[in-house]
N, C-alpha and C positions, 0 to 999 in steps of 0.2 A: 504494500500500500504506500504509493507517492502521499509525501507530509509536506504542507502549505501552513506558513507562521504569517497571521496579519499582525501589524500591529500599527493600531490609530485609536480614533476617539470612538464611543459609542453612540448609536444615534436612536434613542427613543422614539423615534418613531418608524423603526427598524428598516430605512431606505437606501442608507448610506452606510457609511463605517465600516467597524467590525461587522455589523449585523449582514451589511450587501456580502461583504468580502465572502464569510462563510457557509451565503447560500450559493453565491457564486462556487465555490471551491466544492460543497457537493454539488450542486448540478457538471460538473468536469469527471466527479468522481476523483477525486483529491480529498484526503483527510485533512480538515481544516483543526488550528490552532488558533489562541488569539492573546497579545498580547492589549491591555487596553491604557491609554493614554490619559483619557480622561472623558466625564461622563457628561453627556451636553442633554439638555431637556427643549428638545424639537419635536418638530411636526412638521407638516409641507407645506406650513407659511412661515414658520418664522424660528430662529433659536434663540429661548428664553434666557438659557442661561450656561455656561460653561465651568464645569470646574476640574481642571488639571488634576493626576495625580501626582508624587511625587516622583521624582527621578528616581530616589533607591527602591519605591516599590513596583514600578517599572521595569528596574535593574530586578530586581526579586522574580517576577513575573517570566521575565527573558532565561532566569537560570534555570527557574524550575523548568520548564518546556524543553532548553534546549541542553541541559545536564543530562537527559530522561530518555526524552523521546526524540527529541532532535527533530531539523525539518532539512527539506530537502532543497526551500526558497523560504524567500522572505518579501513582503507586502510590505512597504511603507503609506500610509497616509496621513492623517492630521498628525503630527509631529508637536505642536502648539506652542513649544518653548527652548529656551536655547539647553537648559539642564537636560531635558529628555532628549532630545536630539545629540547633545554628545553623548549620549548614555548609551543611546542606541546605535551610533556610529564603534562606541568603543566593545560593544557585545557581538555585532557582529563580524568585525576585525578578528575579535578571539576565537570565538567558534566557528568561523571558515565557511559560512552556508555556502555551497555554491551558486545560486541566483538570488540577486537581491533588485525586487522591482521599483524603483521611488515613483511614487505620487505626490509631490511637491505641492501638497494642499497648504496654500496660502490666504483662501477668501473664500467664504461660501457663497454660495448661492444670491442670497439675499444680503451679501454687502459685506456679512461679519470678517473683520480678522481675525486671524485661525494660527498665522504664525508672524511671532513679531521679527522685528527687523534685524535685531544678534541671531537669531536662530535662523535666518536664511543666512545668514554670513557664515554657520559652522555647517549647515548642509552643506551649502557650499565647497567649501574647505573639507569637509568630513567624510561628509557622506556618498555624495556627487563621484572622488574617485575612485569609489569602492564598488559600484552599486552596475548591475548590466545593463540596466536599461531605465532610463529615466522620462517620465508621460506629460509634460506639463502643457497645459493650454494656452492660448496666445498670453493672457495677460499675464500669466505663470514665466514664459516663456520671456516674455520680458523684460520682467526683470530679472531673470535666472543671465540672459543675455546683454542686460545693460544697452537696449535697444528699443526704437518704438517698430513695431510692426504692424506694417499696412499691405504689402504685396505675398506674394510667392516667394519673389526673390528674398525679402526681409526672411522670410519663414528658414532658406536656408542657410542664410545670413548666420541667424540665430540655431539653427540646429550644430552647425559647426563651431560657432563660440565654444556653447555648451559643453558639448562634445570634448573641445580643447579644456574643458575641466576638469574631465578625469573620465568620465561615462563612459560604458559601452557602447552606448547607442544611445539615441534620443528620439524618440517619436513625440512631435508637437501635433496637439489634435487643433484640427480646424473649424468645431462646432462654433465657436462666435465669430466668422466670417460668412458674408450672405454666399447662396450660393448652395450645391455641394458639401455635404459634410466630409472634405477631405483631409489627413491626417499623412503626416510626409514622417516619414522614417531614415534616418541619418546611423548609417553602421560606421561609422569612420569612413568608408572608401563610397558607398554610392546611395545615392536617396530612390527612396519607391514611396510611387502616392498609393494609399488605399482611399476608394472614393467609395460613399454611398450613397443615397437620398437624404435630406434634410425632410425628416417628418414632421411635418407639422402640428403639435402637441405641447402642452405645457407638463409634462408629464416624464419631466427628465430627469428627477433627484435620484442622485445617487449613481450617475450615468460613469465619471470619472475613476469612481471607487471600482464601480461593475469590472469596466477596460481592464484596468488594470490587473485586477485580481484574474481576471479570465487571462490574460497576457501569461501572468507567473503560473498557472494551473499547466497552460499548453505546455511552456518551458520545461517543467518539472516532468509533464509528461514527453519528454523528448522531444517537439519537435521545436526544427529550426526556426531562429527569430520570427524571418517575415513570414512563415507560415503560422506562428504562434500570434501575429498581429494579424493577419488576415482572420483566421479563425476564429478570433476575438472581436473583430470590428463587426461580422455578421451575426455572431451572437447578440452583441451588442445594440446593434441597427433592429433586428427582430425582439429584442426585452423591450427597446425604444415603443416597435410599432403593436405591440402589444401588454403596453403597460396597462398597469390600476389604477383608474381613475379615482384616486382614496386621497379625501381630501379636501380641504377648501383652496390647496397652492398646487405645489411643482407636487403632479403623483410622482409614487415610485415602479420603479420600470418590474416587468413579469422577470423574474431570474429563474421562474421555473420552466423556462422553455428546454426544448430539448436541445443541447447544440450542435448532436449529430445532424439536426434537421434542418436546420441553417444555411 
């Protein structure tokens, strides 16, 4: 049995976070683990309230799991703080996971900051050249890039900045460009666009968490990168066009699809 470690915030109102990553990781058929960051009180209009945990029980968290039972990748998402993020940079240094996917979750949905401004400076620094593959969205991408992006060419602009930080790869999604929901992928040596329909739906929470975690499931299961991104973008596009209307805001998307059927 392939083992899938998340570790981010929890999201109460089970669309995003930990909560997406692990239905995410079963539906792949991946044993999911979870470390948790800290525990936020949302819904799919709004989040009330956030409260970090600390970095040593974070650190505690990461030992038990991966003393024990080990994982075979690692999930980053909400990160939140600069102590947890060196914590998690330094744990997974130590124990050698071989895939580590970052989700560079810096904003939610609805505005909130998720990570402050030191703590993208040790991702940066920390984490960024440890990690295989790193997912951030244009505004993510921006500042991970130190760039504004408005074209294509900005996109690979900024994919190779990145890149030159230590990354395996970088796939920048292109969900907040009109258009084409297209997402360019940067190995070091050559970029591939994955393109699919822009659905038109308010009913996207939790979309970034989804990628991601289906990104690290494929890897884990063997296959190669852009196969693991492709496989995941069509999962992805089909959770999209079949999401839960649940809700007064942003639904969250169906993770129970099949992704053989994709």
């Amino acid at each position: 049995m392939r083992r899938a470690l998340t570790i981010a915030g929890s999201d109460s109102g089970g669309g995003a976070g930990i909560q997406a990553d692990l239905k995410v990781f079963t539906a792949f058929g991946v044993y999911g683990m979870s470390v948790v960051t800290a525990i936020t009180a949302q819904n799919t209009v709004r989040i009330s309230g956030i409260h970090g945990l600390p970095a040593q029980f974070v650190r505690l968290q990461l030992e038990a799991v991966l003393e024990d039972i080990g994982s075979d990748g690692i999930k980053t998402g909400m990160l939140l703080n600069a102590d947890i993020v060196e914590t998690v940079a330094d744990s997974v240094r130590q124990y050698a996971v071989p895939f580590w996917v970052i989700d560079p979750v810096m904003v939610s949905k609805g505005g909130d900051r998720l990570l402050d401004e030191r703590a993208v400076q040790i991702l940066v620094k920390k984490c960024i050249p440890l990690c295989s593959l790193v997912t951030p969205n244009i505004p993510e991408a921006e500042v991970l890039a130190g760039i504004r992006i408005d074209t294509e060419n900005d996109i690979f602009r900024a994919a190779k900045k990145i890149h030159r930080l230590g990354a395996g790869a970088v796939l920048i999604k292109g969900g907040h460009r009109p258009g084409n929901a297209t997402d360019i992928l940067f190995d070091g040596k050559e970029f591939t666009r994955f393109v699919s329909e822009m659905i038109p739906t308010k009913n996207t929470h939790g979309t970034g968490c989804t990628y991601s975690a289906a990104i690290l499931a494929n890897l884990i299961l063997g296959r190669p990168l852009e196969a693991a991104v492709r496989i995941s973008k069509a999962y992805v596009t089909e959770a999209i066009r079949q999401a839960f209307p649940i809700g007064k805001g942003y639904g969250p998307l169906n993770h129970f699809i099949r992704p053989e059927s994709v």
